[in-house]
C-alpha positions as CSV (number, residue, x, y, z in Angstrom):
1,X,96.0,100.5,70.4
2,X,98.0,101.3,73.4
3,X,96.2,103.7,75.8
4,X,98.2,106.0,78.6
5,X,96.5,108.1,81.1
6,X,97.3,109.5,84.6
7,X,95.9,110.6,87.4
8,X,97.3,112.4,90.5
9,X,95.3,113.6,93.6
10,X,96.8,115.5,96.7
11,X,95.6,114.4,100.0
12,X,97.0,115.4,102.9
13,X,97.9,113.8,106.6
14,X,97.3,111.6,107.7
15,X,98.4,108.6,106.2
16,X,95.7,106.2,107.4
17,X,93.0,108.5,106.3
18,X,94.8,108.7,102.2
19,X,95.4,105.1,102.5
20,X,91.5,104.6,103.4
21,X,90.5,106.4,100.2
22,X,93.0,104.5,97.8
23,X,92.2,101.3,99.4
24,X,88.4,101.8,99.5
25,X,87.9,100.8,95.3
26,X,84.3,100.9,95.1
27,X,84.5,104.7,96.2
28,X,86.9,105.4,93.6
29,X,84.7,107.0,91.2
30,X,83.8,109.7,93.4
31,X,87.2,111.2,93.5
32,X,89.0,109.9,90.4
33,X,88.0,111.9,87.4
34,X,87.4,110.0,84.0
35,X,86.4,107.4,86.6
36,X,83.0,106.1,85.9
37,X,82.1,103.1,87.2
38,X,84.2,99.9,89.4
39,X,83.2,96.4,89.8
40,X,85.0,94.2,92.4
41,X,86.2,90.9,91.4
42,X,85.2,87.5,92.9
43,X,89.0,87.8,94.4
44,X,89.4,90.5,96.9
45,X,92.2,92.0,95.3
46,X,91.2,92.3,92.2
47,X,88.2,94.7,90.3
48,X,87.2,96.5,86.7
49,X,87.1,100.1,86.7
50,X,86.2,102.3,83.1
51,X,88.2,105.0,82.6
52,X,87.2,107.6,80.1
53,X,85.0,104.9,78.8
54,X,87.8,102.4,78.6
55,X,87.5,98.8,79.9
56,X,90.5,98.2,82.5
57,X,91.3,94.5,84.4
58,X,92.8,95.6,87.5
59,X,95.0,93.1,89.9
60,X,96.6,94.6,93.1
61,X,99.9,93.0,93.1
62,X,101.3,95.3,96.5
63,X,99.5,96.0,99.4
64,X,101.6,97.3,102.7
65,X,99.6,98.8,104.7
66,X,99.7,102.7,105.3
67,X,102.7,103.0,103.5
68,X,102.8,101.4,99.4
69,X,100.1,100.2,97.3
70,X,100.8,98.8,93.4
71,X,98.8,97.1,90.8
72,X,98.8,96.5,87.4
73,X,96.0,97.1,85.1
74,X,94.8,95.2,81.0
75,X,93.2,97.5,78.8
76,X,90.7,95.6,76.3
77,X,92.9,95.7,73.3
78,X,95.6,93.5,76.1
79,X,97.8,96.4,76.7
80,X,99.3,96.2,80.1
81,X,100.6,98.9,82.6
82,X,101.8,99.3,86.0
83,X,100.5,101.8,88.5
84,X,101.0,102.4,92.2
85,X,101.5,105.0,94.7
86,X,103.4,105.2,98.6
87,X,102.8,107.5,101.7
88,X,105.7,109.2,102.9
């Protein structure tokens, strides 16, 4: 079973201070909703979160700072998606 959800948060200026927060996983939970826990991977860039009580594998696979961030997430049942976000 394929699974889609989004999530969309305003934050405003400046940059730094949004890319802090989207940068800063093990936080995550307190802003995202449905988001109830994260664990970091043994790699830096990489971490499980549960979303609405779903498993996710998450992978950053873009990272420049201030300005884009991308990764790409496995659900338990192997269905794959691609999220991401920039700072204009």
């Amino acid at each position: 079973m394929r699974t889609a959800s989004a999530r969309q948060a305003v934050v405003q200026p400046p940059h730094a201070l949004a890319f802090a927060l989207l940068t800063d996983v093990p936080r995550w939970p307190e802003w995202v909703p449905g988001l109830s826990a994260v664990r970091t991977g043994p790699i830096e860039l990489s971490f499980e979160v549960w979303l609405d009580d779903q498993r996710f594998e998450m992978f950053a696979g873009e990272h420049v700072p201030y300005t884009r961030l991308g990764w790409s997430a496995v659900d338990a049942g192997g269905g794959s998606t691609r999220r991401g976000c920039s700072l204009r």
